[in-house]
C-alpha positions in Angstrom: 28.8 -52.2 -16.5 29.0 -53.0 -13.0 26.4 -52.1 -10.4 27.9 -49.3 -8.3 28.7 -47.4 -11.9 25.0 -48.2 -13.2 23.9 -46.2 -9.8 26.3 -43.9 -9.8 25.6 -42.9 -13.6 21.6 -42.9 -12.9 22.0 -40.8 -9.9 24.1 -37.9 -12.0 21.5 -38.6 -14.6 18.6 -37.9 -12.4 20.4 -35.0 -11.0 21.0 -33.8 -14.2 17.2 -34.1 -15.0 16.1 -32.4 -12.1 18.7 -28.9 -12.2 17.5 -28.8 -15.6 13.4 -29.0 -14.7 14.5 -26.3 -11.9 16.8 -24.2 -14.1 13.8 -23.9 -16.6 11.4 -23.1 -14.2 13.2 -20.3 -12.8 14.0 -18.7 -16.2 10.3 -19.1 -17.5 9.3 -17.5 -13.8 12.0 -14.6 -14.8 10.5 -14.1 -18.2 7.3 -13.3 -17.7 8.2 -10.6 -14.6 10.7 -9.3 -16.9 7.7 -8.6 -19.6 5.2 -7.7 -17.0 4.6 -4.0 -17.9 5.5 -1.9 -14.8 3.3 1.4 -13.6 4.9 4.6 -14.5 4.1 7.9 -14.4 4.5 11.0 -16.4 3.3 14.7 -15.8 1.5 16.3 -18.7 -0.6 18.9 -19.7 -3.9 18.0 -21.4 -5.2 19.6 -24.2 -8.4 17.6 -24.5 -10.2 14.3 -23.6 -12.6 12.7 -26.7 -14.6 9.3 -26.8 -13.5 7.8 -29.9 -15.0 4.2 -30.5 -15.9 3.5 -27.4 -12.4 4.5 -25.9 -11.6 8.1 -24.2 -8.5 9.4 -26.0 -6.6 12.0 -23.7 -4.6 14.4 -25.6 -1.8 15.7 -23.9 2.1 17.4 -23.9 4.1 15.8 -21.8 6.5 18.2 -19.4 9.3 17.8 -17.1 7.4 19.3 -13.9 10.4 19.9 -10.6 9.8 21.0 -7.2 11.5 22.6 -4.3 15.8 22.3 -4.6 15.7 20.4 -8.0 13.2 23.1 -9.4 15.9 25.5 -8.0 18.9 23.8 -9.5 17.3 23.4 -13.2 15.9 26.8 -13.0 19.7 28.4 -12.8 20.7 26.0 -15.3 18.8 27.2 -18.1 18.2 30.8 -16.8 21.5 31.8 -14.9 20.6 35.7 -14.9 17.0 35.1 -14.1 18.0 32.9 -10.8 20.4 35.1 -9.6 17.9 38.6 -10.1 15.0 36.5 -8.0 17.0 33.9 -6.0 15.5 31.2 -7.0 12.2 29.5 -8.4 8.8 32.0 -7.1 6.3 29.2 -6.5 8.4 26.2 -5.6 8.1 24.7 -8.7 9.7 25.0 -12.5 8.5 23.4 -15.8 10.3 22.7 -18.9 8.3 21.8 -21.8 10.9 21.6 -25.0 8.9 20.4 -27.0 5.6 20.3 -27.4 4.6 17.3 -29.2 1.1 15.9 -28.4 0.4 12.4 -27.6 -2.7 10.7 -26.7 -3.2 7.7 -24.1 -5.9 6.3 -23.4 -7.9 7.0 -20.6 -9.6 3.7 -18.4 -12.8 4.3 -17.5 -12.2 3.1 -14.4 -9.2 5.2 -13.5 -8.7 6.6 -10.4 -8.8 11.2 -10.6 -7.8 13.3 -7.8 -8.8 17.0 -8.1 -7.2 19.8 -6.0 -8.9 22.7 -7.3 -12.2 21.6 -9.2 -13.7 24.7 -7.4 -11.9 27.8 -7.9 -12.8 28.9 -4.4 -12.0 26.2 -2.6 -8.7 23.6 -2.4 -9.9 19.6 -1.6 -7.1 17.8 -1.6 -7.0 14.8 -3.7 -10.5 15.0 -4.7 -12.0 11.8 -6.1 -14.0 12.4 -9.5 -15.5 10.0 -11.6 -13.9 9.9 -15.0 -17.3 11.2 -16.6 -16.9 14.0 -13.9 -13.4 14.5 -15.2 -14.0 14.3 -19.1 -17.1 16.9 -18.5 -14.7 19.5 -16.5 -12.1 19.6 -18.8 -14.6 19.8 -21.2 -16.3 22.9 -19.9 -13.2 25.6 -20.2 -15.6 28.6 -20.3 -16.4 27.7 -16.3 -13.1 27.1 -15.0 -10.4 25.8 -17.6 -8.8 23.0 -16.1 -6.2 22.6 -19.0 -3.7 25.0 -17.6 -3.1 22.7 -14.8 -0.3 19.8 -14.9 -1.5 16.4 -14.5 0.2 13.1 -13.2 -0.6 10.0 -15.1 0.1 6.8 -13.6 0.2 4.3 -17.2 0.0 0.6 -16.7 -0.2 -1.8 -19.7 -0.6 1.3 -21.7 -3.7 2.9 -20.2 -3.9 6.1 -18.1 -5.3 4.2 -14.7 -4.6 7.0 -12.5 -4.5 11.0 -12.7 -3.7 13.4 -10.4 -4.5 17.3 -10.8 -1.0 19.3 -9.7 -2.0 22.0 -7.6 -0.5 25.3 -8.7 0.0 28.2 -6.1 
C-alpha cells in the first residue's frame, strides 16, 4: 500500500473513531435525561396523612379540578340542563371525581405546603407550613376539617415535594 492511501485510509479511520466516541456520548447524555423523572402535579383530595415506618403516607383521591372557561365548557358537557338553568359554573370552578380510588404517595418531609385558609377567619395566601404543621391540621378535623379542600401535589421521583391547599370560595 502506497503512502497517500495508508494516510488517507488512517485519516477515515480516525474519523470514523472519533463520530463514533461523539455519537455515543450524545446518546448516553440523551439516555439519562430521557429517564430523569420529571415534576408533575396532580390535584387530589386527601383523606388522611399517617407515619408508617418512618415514612408519612398521604392517602388521597385524585380529581380532575377546572377553572374559569374550561370549568364552564366541562360543566355543560356532562350536565347540559344544569348549565343552561344557571349559565354556567357558580364558583368558577368544577370537579369531576369518577372514580374514587384512593392512592397513597408519599409525603417528603421536607416538602414545601402552602395554606390558603388554615384559619377559617382569615385567607393568607400561600401560607408556608411545616409538614408537622400540615400532618397535625389535617389531623385535627373536629377544629377545622381541612380534608374537604383540593390539594395540588407537585410529585418528583415519586415523592409528594410540594402541596398547595386550593382555595374554595
Amino acid at each position: 500500500m502506497k503512502k497517500g492511501a495508508k494516510a488517507i485510509l488512517y485519516g477515515c479511520l480516525a474519523t470514523a473513531v472519533v463520530l463514533t466516541a461523539v455519537t455515543t456520548a450524545s446518546l448516553m447524555n440523551k439516555k439519562s435525561v430521557a429517564h430523569a423523572e420529571p415534576e408533575t402535579t396532580i390535584t387530589v383530595l386527601i383523606s388522611s396523612i399517617e407515619n408508617k415506618d418512618g415514612r408519612l403516607l398521604l392517602k388521597a383521591d385524585p380529581i380532575a379540578w377546572y377553572q374559569g372557561d374550561e370549568a364552564n365548557k366541562i360543566f355543560a358537557e356532562r350536565d347540559p340542563e344544569g348549565a343552561a338553568e344557571i349559565g354556567g359554573v357558580p364558583d368558577g370552578y368544577y370537579i369531576v371525581n369518577d372514580d374514587k380510588t384512593e392512592t397513597t404517595y408519599e409525603l417528603s418531609d421536607q416538602a414545601e405546603v402552602l395554606m390558603q385558609l388554615l384559619n377559617p377567619k382569615e385567607i393568607k395566601w400561600n401560607e408556608e407550613i411545616s409538614v408537622s404543621q400540615f400532618v397535625e391540621v389535617m389531623d385535627h378535623k373536629e377544629n377545622y376539617d381541612q380534608t374537604v379542600f383540593p390539594y395540588h401535589l407537585t410529585l418528583k421521583d415519586g415523592k409528594v415535594v410540594k402541596v398547595v391547599q386550593q382555595y374554595l370560595p
